[in-house]
C-alpha positions as CSV (number, residue, x, y, z in Angstrom):
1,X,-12.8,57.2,-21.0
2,X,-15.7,59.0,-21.0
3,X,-19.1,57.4,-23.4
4,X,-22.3,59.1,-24.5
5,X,-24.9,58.3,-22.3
6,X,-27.8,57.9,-25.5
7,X,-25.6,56.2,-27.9
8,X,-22.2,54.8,-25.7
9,X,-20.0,56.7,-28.3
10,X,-16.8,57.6,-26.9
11,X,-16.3,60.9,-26.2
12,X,-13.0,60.7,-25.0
13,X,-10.0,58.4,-23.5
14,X,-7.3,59.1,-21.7
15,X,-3.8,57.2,-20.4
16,X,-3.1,53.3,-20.8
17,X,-2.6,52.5,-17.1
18,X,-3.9,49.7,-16.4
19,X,-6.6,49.2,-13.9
20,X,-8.0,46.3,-11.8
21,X,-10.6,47.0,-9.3
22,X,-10.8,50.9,-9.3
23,X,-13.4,53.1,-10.8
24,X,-13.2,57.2,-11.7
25,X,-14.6,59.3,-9.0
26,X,-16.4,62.9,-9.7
27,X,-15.0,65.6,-7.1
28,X,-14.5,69.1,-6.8
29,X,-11.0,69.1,-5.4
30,X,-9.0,72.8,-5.0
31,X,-12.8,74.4,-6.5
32,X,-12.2,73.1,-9.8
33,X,-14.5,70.3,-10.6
34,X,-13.1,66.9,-12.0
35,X,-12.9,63.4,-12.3
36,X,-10.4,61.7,-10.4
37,X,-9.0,58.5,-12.1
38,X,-6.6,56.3,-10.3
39,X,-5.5,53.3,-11.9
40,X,-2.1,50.6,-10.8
41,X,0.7,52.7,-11.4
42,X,-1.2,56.6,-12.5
43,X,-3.6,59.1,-10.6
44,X,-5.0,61.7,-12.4
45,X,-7.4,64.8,-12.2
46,X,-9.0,65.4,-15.8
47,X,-11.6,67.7,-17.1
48,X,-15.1,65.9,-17.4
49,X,-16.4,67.7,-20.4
50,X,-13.0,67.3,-22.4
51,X,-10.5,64.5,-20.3
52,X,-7.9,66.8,-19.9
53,X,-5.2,66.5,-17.8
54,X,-5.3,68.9,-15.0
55,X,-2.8,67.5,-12.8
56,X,-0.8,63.4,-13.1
57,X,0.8,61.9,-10.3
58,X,2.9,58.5,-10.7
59,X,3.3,56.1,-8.1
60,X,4.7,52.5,-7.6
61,X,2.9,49.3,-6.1
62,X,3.6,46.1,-5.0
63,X,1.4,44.3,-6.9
64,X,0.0,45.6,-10.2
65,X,-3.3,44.8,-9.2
66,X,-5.3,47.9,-7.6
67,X,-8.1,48.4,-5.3
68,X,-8.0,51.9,-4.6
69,X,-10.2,54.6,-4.6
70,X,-9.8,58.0,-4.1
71,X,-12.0,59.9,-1.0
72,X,-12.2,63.3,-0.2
73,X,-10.6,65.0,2.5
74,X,-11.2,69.1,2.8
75,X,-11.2,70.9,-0.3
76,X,-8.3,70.2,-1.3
77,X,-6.8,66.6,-0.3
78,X,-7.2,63.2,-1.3
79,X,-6.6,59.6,0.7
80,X,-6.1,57.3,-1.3
């Protein structure tokens, strides 16, 4: 979700993955720039201005109780 910064009102919300230890990271991955969420079960790539969906990928874990966090590699890669 993304919140005003003067007033905290909710600009926009996205997905209903839910998340445990992880927090949404600003990148510029493949030149476009965006904020990468990742939560237990969901990665995504959304639009900061709007929360669009630029790209989803689904993924299962052991636990439901994440701690990743996505890191830059290159332009155009990310370890998770």
């Amino acid at each position: 979700m993304a919140l005003t910064r003067r007033t905290g009102q909710l600009l926009w919300s996205v997905g209903d993955d839910a998340v445990g230890y992880q927090s949404p990271t600003a990148l510029t991955l493949a030149g476009q720039r965006q904020v990468v969420t990742v939560g237990n079960t969901v990665m995504m790539g959304l639009l900061p201005e709007s929360g669009k969906v630029l790209w989803k990928y689904d993924y299962e874990t052991r636990n439901q109780e994440g701690t990743t966090q996505p890191v830059l590699v290159g332009a155009d890669r990310i370890l998770l």
